[in-house]
Residue frames relative to the residue before (quaternion, step in Angstrom):
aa qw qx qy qz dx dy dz
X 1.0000 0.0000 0.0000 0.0000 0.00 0.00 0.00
X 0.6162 -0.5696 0.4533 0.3007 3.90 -1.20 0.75
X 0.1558 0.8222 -0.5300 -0.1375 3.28 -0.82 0.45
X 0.8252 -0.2733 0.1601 0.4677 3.75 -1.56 -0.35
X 0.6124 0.5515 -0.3801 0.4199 3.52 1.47 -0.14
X 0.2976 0.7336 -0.5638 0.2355 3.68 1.69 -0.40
X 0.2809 -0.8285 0.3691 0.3139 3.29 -1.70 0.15
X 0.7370 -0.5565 -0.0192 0.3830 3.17 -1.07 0.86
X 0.4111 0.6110 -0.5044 0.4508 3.73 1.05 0.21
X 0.6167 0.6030 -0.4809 0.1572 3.63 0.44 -1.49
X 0.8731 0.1739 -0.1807 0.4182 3.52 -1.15 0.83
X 0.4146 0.6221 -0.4363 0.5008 3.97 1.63 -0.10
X 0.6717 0.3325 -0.4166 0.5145 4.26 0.45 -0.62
X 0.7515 0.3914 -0.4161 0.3301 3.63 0.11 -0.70
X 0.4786 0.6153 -0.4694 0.4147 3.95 1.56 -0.58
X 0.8061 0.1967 -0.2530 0.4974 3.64 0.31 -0.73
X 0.5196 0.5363 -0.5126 0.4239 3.49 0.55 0.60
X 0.6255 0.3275 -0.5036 0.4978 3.70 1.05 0.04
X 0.5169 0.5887 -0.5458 0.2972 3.39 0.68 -0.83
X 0.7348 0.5574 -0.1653 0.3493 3.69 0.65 -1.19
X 0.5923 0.3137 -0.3427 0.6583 3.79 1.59 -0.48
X 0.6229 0.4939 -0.5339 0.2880 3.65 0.35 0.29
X 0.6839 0.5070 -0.2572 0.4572 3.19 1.22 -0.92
X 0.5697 0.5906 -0.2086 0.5321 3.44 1.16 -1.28
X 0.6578 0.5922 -0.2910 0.3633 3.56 0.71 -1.05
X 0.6771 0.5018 -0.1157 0.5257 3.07 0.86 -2.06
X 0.8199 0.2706 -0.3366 0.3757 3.83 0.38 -0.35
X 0.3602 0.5251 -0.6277 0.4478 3.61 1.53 0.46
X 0.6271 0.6522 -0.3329 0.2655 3.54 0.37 -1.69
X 0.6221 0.5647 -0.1495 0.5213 3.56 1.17 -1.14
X 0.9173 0.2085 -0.0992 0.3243 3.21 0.32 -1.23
X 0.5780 0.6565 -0.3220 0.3622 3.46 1.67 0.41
X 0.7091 -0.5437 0.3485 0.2831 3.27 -1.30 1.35
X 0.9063 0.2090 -0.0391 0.3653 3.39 -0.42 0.47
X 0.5324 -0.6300 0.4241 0.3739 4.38 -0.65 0.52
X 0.6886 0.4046 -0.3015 0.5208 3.70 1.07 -0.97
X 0.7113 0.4258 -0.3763 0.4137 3.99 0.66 -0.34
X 0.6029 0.5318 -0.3491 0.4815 3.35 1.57 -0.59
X 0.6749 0.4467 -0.2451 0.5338 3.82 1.08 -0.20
X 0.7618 0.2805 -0.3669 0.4542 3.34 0.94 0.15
X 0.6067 0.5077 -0.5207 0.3210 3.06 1.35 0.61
X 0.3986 0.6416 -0.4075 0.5132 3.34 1.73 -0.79
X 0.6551 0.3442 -0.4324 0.5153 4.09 -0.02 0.24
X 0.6300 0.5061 -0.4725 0.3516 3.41 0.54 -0.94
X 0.7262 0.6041 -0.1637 0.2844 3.18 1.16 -2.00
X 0.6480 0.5668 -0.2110 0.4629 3.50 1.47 -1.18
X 0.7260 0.4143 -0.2069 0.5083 3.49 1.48 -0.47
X 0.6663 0.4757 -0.3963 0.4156 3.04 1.13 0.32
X 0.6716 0.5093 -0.3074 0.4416 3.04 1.20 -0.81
X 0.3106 0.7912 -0.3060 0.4289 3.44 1.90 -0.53
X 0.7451 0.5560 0.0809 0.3593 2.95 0.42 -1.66
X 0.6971 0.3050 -0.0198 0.6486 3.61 1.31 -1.31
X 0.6460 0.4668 -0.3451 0.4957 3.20 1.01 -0.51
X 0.6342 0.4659 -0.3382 0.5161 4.22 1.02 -1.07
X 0.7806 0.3359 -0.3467 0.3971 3.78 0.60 -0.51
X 0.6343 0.3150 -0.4823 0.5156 3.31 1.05 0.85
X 0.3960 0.5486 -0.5428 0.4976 3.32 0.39 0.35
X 0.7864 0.2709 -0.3851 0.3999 3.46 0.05 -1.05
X 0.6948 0.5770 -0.1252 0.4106 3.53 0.73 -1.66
X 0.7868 0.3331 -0.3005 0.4240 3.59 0.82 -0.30
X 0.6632 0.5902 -0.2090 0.4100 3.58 1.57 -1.05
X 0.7221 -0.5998 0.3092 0.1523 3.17 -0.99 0.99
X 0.0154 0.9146 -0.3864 -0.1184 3.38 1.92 0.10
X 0.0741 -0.8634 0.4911 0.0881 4.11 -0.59 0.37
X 0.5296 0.5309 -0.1783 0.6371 3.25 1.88 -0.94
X 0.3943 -0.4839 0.7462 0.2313 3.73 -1.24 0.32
X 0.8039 0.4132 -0.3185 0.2855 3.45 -0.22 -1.01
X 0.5429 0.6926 -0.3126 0.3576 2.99 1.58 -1.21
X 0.8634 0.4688 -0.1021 0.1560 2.89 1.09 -1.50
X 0.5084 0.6940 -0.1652 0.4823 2.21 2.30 -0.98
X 0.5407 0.6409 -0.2592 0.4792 3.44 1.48 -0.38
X 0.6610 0.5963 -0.0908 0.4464 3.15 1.13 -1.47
X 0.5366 0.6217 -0.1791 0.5417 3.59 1.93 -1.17
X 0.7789 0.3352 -0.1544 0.5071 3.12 0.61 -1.17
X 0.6980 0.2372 -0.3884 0.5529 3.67 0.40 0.10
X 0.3162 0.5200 -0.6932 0.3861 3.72 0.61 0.69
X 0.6195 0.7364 -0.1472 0.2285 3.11 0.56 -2.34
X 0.7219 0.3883 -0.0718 0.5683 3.30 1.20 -1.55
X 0.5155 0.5272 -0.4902 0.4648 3.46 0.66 0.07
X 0.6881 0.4623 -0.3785 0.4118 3.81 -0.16 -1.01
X 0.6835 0.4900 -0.3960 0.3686 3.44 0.89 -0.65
X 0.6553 0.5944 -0.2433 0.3976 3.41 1.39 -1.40
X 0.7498 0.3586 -0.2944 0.4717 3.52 1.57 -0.71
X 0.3698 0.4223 -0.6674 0.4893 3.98 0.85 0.45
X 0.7539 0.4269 -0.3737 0.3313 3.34 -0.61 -1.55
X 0.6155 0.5379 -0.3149 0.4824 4.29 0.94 -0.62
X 0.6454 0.3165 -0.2960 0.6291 3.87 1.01 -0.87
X 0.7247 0.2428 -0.4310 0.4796 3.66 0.03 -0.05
X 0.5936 0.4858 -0.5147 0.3831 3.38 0.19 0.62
X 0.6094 0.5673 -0.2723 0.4824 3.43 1.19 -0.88
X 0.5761 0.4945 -0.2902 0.5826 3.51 1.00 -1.08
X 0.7787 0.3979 -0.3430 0.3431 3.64 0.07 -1.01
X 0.7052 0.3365 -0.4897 0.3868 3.43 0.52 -0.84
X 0.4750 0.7951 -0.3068 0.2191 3.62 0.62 -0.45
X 0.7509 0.1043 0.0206 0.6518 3.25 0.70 -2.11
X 0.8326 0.2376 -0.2833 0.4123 3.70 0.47 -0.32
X 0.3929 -0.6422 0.6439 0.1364 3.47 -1.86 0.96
X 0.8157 0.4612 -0.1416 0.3193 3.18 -1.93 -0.14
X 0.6985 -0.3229 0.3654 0.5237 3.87 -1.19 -1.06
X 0.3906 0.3898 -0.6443 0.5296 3.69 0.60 0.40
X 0.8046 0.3552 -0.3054 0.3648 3.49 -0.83 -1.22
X 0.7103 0.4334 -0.4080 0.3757 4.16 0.41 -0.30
X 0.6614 0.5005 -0.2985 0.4721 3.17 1.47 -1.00
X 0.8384 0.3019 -0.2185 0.3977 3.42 0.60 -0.53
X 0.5904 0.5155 -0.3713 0.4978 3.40 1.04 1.18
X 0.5586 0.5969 -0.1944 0.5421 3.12 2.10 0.23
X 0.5724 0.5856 -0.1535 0.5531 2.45 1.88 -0.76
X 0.6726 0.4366 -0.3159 0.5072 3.50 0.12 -1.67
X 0.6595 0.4311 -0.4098 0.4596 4.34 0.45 -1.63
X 0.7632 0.4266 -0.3921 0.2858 3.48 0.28 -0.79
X 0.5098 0.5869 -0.3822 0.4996 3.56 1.23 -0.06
X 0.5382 0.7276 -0.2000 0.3754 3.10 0.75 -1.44
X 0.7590 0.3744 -0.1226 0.5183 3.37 0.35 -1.76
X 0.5182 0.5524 -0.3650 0.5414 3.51 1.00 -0.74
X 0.7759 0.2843 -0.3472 0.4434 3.92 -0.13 -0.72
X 0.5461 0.5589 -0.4817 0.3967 3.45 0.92 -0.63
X 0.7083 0.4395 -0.2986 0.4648 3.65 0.40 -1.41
X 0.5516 0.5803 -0.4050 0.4416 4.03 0.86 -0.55
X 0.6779 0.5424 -0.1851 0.4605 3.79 0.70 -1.27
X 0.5886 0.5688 -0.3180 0.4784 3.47 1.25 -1.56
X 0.7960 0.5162 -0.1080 0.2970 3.19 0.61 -1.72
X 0.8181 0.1966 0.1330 0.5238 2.97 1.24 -1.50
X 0.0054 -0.8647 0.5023 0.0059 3.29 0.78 0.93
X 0.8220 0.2623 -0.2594 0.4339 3.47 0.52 -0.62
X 0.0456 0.7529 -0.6485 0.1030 3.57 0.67 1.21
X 0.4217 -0.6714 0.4506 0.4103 3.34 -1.23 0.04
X 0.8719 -0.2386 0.2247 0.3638 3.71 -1.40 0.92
X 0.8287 0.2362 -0.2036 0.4648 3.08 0.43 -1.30
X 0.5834 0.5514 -0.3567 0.4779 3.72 0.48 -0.59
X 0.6361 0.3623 -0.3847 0.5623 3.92 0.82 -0.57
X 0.6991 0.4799 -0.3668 0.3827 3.94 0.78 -0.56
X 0.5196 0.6508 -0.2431 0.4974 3.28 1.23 -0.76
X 0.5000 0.6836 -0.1208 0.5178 4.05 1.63 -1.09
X 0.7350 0.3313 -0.1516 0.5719 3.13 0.28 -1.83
X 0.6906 0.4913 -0.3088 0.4317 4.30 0.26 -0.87
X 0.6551 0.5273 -0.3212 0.4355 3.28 1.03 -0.36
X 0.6578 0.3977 -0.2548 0.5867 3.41 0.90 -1.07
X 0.7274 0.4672 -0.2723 0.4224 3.76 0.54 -0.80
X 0.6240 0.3821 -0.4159 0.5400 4.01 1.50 -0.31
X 0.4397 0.6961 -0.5246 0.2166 3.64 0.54 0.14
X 0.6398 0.4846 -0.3432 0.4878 3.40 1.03 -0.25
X 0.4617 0.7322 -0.3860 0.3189 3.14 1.23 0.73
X 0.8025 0.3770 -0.2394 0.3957 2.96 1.82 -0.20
X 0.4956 0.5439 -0.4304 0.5228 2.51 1.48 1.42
X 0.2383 0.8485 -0.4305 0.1948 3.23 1.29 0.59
X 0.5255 0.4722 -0.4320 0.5606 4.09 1.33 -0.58
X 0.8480 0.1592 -0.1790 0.4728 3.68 -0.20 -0.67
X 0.2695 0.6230 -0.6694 0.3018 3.34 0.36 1.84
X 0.6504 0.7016 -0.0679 0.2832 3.03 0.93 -1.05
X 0.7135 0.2291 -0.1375 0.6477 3.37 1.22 -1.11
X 0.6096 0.4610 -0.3568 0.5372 4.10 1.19 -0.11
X 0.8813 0.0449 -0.2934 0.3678 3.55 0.61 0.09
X 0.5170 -0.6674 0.2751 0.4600 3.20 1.46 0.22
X 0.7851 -0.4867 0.1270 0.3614 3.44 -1.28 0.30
X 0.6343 0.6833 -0.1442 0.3317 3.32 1.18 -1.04
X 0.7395 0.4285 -0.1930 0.4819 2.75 1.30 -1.77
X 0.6584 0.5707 -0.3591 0.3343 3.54 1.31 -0.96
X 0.6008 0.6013 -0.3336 0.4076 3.30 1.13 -0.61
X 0.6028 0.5683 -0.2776 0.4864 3.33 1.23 -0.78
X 0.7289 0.3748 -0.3211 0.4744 3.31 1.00 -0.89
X 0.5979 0.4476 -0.4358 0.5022 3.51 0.96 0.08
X 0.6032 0.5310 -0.4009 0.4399 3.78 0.27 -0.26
X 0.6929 0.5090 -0.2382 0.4517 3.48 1.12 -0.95
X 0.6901 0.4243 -0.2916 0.5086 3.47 1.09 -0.85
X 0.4925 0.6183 -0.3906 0.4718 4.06 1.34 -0.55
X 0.5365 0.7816 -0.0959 0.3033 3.21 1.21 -1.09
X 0.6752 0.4775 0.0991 0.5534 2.86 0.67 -2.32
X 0.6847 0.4166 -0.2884 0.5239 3.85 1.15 -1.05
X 0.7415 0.3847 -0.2837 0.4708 3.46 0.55 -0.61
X 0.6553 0.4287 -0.4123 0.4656 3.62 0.97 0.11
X 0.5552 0.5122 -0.3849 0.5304 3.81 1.57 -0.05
X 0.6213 0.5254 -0.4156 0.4066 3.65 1.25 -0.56
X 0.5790 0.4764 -0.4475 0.4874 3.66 1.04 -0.83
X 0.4937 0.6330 -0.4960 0.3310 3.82 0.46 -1.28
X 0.8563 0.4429 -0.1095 0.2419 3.24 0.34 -2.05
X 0.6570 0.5889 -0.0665 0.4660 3.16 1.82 -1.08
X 0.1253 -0.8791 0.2670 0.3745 3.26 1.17 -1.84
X 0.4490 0.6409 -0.3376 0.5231 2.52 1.94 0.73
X 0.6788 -0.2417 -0.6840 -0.1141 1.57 -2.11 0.92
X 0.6306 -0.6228 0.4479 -0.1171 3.30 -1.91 1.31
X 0.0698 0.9320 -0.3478 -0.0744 3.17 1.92 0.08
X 0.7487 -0.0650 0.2191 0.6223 3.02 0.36 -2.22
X 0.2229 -0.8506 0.4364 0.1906 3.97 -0.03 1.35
X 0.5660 0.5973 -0.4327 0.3683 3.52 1.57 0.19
X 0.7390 0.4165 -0.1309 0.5130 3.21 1.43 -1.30
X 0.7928 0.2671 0.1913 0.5133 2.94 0.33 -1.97
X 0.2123 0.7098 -0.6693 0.0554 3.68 0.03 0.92
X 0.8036 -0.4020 0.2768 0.3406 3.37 -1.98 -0.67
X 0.5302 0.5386 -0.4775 0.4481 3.47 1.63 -0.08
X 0.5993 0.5796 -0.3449 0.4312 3.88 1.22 -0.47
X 0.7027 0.4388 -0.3292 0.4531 3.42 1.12 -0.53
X 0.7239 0.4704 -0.3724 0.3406 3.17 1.37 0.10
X 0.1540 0.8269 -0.2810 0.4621 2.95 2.08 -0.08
X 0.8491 0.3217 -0.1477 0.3921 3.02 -0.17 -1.97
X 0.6904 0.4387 -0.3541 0.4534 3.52 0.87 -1.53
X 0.6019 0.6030 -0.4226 0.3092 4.45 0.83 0.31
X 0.5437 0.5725 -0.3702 0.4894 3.03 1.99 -0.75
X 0.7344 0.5565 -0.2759 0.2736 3.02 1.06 -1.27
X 0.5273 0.5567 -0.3043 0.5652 3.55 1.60 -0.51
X 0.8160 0.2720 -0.2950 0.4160 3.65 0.17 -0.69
X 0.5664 0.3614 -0.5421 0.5047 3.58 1.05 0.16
X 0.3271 0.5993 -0.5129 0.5204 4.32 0.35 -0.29
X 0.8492 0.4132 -0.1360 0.2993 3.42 -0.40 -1.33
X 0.6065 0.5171 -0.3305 0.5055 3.38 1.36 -1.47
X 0.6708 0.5941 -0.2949 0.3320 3.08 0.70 -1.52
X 0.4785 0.6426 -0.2681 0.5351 3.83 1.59 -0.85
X 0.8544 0.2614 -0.1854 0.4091 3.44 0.00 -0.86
X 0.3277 0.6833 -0.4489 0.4734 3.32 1.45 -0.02
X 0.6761 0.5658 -0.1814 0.4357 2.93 0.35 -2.24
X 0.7745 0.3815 -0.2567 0.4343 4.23 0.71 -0.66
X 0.7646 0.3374 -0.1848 0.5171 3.49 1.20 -0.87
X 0.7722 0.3624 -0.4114 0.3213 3.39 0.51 -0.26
């Protein structure tokens, strides 16, 4: 669990990273083409900020209660799941039809629910076993990797790959703690921080690229 020695950055990239999927969010939501893109971004948008919004809550707030926090831990935890399984929904209803899109939204929630109930249960798993969690639910869109390409075109798919390469290498520091730069300021939970903004803006920037 984090403590009063955390460093001072910890939870300061993800505070203005919700501020930014709310606003950002709310004008995809607004400005897409159509009722079924405008509803799969509003999920995309509600889980991200979800997400950015529980890991500052926990990481930034002044926590006095153990319980409080320990509460606060565990619905960080549960966010990350709620936002893979939220961006592959948004992506799915979008670029894919039919039994791609049923199977693989049964899938990702059913993972999903699985880490949630892991975290619930097991908060203090070790690092790697919770990182190992998050890649699982989050490579499922790997098997849709042939019909990324012609459903969202070239740009966006690349983007969504860059974003999910991303996301892996910011669970590998999670899992690893590395790299450790500065442990007063800038440690390895900040670099993973950073490399999430960097995945979910990649990504936003992706679904733009489909809905607008």
């Amino acid at each position: 669990m984090e403590t009063v020695s955390a460093p001072r950055l910890r939870g300061v990239f993800h505070e203005y990273a919700f501020i930014a999927a709310v606003v950002a969010g709310t004008a995809l939501v607004v400005l897409a083409d159509g009722y079924l893109e405008r509803f799969a971004v509003w999920v995309y948008a509600v889980a991200l900020a979800a997400m950015f919004g529980a890991s500052a809550l926990y990481h930034r707030f002044p926590w006095r209660s153990p319980t409080a926090r320990l509460r606060a831990r565990r619905l960080d935890h549960a966010m990350i799941f709620v936002f893979i399984a939220g961006t592959y929904t948004a992506f799915a209803l979008v670029a894919f039809e039919g039994t791609a899109r049923i199977v693989g939204l049964v899938t990702v929630w059913a993972g999903a629910t699985l880490g949630i109930v892991l975290n619930l249960a097991w908060i203090e798993a070790p690092r790697w076993l919770s990182a190992i969690a998050y890649l699982g639910v989050g490579w499922v869109g790997l098997i849709l990797i042939p019909q990324l390409f012609p459903a969202l075109g070239v740009a966006a798919a690349v983007l969504v790959i860059v974003g999910g390469a991303l996301y892996s290498v910011g669970a590998l520091a999670y899992a690893t703690t590395w790299p450790n730069p500065f442990p007063a300021t800038l440690g390895f939970h900040e670099i993973f921080h950073l490399l999430v903004v960097a995945a979910a803006a990649t990504q936003f920037i992706a679904l733009s690229l489909v809905v607008l």
